[in-house]
Short mmCIF file of the C-alpha atoms (twelve columns), coordinates in Angstrom:
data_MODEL
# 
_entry.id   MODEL 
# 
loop_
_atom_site.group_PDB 
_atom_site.id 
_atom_site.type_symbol 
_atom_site.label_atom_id 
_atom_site.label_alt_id 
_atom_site.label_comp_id 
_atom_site.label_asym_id 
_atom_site.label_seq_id 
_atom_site.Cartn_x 
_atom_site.Cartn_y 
_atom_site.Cartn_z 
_atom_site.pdbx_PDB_model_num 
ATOM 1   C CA . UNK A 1   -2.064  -5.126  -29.888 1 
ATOM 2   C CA . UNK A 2   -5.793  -6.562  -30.217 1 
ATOM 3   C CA . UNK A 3   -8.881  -4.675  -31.132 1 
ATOM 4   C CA . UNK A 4   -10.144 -5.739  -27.687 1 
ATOM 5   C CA . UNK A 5   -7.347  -4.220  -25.751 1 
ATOM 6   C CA . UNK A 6   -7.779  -0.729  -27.616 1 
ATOM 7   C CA . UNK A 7   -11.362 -0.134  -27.305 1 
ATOM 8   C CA . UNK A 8   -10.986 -1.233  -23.268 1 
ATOM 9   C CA . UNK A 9   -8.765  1.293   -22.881 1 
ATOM 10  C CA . UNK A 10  -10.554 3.951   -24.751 1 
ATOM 11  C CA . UNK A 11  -10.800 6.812   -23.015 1 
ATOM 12  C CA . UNK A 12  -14.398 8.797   -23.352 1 
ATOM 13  C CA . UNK A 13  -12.763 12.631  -23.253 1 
ATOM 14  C CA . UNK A 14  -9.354  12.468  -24.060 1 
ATOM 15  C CA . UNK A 15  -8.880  15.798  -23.203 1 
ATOM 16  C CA . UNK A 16  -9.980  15.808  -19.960 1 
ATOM 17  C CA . UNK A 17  -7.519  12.269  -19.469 1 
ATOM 18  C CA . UNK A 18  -4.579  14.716  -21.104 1 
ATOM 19  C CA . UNK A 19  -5.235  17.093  -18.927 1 
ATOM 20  C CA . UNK A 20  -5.219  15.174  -15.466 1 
ATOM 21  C CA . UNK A 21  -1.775  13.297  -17.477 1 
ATOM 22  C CA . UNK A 22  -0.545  16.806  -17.114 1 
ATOM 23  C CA . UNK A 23  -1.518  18.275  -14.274 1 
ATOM 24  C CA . UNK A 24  -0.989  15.080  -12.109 1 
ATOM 25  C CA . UNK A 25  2.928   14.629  -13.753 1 
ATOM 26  C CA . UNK A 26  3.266   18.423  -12.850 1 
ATOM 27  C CA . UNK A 27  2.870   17.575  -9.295  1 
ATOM 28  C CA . UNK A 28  5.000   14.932  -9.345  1 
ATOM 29  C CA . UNK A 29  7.736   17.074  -10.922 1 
ATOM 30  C CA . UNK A 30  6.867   19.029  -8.118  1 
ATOM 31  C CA . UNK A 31  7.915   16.547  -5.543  1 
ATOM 32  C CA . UNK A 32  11.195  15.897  -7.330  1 
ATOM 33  C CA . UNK A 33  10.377  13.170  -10.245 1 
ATOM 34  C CA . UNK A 34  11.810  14.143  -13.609 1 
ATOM 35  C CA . UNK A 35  9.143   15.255  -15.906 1 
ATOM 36  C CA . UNK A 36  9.540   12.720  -18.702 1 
ATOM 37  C CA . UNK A 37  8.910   9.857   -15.876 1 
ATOM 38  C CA . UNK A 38  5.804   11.386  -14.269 1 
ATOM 39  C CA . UNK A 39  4.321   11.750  -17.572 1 
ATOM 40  C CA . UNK A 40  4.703   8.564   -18.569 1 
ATOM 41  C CA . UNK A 41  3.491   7.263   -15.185 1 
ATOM 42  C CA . UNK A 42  0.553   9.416   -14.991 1 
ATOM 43  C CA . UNK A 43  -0.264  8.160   -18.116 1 
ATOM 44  C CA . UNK A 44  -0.158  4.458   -17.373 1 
ATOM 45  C CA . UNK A 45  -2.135  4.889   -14.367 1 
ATOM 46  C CA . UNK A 46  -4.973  6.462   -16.129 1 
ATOM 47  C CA . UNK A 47  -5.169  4.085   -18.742 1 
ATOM 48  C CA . UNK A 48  -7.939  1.776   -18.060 1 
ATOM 49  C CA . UNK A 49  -5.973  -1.235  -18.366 1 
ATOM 50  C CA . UNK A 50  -2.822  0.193   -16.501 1 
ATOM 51  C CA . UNK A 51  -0.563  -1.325  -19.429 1 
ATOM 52  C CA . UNK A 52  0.152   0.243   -23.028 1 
ATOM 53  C CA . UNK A 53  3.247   -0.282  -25.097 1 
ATOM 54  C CA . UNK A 54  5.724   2.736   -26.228 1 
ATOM 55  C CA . UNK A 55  4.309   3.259   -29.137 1 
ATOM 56  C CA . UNK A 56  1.338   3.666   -27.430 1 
ATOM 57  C CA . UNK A 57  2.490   6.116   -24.356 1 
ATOM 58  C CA . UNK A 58  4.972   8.294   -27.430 1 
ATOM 59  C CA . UNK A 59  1.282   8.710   -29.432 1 
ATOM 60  C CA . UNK A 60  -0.857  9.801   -26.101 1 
ATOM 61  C CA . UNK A 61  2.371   11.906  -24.902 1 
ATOM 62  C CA . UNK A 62  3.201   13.212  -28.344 1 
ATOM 63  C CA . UNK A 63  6.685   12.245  -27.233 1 
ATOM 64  C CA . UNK A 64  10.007  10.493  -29.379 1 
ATOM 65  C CA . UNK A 65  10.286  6.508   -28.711 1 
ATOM 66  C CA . UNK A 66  13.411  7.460   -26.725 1 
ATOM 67  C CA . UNK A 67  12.328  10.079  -24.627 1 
ATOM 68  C CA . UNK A 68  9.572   6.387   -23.798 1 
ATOM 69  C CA . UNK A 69  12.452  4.568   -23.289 1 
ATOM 70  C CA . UNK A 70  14.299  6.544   -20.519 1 
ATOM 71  C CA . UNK A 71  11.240  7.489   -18.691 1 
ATOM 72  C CA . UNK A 72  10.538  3.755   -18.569 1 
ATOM 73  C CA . UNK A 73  13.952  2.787   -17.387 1 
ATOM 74  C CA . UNK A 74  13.936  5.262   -14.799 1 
ATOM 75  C CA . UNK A 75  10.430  4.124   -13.780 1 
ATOM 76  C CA . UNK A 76  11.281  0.354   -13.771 1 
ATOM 77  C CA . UNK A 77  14.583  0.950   -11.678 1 
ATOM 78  C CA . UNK A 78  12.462  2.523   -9.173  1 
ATOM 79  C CA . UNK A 79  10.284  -0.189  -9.561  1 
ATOM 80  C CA . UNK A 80  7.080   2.008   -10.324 1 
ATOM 81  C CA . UNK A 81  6.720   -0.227  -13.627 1 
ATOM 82  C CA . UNK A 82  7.212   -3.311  -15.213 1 
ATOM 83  C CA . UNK A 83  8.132   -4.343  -18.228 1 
ATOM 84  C CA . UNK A 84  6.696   -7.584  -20.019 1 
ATOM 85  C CA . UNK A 85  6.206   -9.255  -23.414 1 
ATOM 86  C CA . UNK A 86  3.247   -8.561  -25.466 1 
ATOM 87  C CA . UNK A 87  1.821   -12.051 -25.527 1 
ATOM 88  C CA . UNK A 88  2.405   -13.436 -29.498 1 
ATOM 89  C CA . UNK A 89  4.583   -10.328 -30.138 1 
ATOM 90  C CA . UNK A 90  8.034   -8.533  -29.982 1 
ATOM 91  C CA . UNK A 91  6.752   -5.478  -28.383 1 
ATOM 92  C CA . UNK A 92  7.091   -4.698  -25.123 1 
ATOM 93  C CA . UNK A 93  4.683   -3.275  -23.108 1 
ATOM 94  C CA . UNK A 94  4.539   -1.431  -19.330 1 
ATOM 95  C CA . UNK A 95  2.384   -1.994  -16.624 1 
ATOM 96  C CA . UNK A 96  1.594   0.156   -13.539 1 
ATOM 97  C CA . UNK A 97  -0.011  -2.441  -11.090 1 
ATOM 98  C CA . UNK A 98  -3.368  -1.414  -9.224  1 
ATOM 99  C CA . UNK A 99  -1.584  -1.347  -5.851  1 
ATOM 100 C CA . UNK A 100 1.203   0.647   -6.946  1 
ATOM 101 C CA . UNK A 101 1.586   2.922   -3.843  1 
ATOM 102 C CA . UNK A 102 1.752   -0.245  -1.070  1 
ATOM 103 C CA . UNK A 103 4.350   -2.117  -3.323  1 
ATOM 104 C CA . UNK A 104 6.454   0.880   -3.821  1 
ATOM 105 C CA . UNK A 105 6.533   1.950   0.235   1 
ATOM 106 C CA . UNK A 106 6.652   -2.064  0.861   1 
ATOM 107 C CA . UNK A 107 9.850   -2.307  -1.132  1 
ATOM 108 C CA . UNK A 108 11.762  1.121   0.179   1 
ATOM 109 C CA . UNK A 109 12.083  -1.097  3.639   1 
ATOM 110 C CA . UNK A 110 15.019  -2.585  1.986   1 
ATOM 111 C CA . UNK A 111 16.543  0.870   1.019   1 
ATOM 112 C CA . UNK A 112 14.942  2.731   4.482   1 
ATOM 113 C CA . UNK A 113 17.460  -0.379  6.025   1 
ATOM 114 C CA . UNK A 114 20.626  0.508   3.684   1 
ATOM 115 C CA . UNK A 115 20.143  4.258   4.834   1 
ATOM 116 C CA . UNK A 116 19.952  3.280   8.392   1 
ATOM 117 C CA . UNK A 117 23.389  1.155   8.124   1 
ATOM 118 C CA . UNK A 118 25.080  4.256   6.615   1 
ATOM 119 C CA . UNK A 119 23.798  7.011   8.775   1 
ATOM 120 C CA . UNK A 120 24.666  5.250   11.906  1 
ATOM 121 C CA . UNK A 121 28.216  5.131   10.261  1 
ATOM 122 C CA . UNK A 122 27.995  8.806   9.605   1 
ATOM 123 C CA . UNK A 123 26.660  9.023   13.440  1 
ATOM 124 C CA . UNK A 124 29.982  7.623   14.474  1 
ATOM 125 C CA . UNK A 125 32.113  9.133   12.230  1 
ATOM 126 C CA . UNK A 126 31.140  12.537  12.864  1 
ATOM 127 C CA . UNK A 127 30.298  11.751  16.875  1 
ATOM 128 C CA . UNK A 128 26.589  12.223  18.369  1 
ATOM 129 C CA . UNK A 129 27.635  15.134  20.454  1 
ATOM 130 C CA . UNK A 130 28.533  17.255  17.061  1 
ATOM 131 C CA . UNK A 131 25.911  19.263  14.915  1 
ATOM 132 C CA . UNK A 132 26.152  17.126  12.088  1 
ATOM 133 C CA . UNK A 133 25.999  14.379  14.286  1 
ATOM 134 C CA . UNK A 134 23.093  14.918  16.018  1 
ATOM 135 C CA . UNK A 135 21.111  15.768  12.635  1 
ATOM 136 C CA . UNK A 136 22.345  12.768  11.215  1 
ATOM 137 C CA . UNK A 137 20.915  10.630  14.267  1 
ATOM 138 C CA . UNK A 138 17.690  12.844  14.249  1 
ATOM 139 C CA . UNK A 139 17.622  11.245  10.457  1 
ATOM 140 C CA . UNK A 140 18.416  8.090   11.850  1 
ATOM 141 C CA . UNK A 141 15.873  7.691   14.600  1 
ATOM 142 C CA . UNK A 142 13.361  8.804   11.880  1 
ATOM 143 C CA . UNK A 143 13.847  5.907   9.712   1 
ATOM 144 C CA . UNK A 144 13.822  3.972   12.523  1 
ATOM 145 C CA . UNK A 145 10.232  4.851   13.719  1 
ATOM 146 C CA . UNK A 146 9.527   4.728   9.679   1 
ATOM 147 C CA . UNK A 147 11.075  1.056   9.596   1 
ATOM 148 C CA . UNK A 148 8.548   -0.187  13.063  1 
ATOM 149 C CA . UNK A 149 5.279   1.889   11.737  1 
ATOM 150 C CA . UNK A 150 5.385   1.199   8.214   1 
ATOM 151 C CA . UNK A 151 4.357   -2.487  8.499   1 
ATOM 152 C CA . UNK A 152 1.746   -1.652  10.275  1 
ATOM 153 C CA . UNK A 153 0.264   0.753   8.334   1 
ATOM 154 C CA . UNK A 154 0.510   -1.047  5.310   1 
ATOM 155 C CA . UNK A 155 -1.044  -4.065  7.174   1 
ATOM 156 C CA . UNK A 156 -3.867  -1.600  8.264   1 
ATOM 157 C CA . UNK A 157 -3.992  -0.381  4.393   1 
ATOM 158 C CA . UNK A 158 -4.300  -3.966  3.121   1 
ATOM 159 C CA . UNK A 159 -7.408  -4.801  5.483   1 
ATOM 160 C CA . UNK A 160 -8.856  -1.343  4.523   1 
ATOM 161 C CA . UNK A 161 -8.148  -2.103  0.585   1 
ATOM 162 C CA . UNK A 162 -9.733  -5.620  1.331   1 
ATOM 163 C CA . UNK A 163 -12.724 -4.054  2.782   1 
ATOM 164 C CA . UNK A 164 -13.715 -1.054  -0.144  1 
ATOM 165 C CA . UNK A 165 -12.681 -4.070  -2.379  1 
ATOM 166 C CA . UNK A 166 -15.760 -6.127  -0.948  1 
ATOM 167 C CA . UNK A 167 -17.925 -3.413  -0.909  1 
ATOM 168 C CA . UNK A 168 -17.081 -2.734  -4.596  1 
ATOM 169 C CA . UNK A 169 -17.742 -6.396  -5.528  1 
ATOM 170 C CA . UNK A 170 -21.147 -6.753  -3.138  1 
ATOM 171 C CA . UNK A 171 -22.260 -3.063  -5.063  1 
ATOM 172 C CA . UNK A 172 -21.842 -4.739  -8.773  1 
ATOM 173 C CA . UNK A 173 -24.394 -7.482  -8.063  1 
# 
């Protein structure tokens, strides 16, 4: 890793950056992420740069290089990170992208469509008339209005995004 790249993603008060690591990975435990993940995730997105290698994320976590290496496994299955070559190097290094949140509800239409194929299995199986059945299509016709709305909200987030992104370039001149 270059000088250039460390002193970028310097943080000014490390403790305060440790402490929203924590807090923010808390909450994520909170909504069901394993704690090892969110840490690491938290920690990526408050880098400055968004990327930093394991050695990197074990030193600012005070965590082992494997405890790195699941977390980042989970979080690339779930496609929260990537993982790519540190240019001239062996190391590997992770990357949380800037628009993190719209690629990760862009991509769960493909799983949103999987669940929809099973529960309308589970619909028939079970009959629509039954309990289960009816909660099962309740769950159904929720993804459904999930699979219609989402594009457009993410098509409405895009032109917002587009928008504080001009306003943010016409401020720095």
């Amino acid at each position: 890793m270059n000088a250039q790249h460390r002193q970028s993603d310097a943080p000014q008060d490390q403790e305060a950056i440790s402490t929203f690591v924590e807090r923010f990975a808390a909450q994520l435990v909170e909504a069901g992420m394993a704690r090892m993940p969110a840490r690491v995730f938290a920690c990526l997105l408050s880098s400055d740069t968004g990327v930093l290698t394991s050695a990197e994320l074990g030193e600012r976590l005070q965590i082992s290089p494997a405890a790195v290496s699941g977390a980042v496994r989970y979080l690339s299955q779930v496609d929260m990170v990537s993982r790519e070559r540190e240019p001239g190097s062996r190391r590997d290094r992770y990357r949380v992208h800037s628009d993190q949140w719209y690629e990760a509800l862009a991509r769960r239409e493909n799983v949103l469509t999987r669940w929809e194929s099973t529960l309308r299995d589970g619909v028939e199986s079970l009959g629509k008339a039954s309990p289960a059945g009816r909660r099962l299509n309740e769950t159904l016709v929720f993804f459904d209005f999930l699979q219609k709305e989402l594009p457009v909200m993410l098509e409405r987030w895009r032109e917002y995004r587009d928008e504080l992104r001009a306003d943010y370039d016409s401020a720095g001149d």
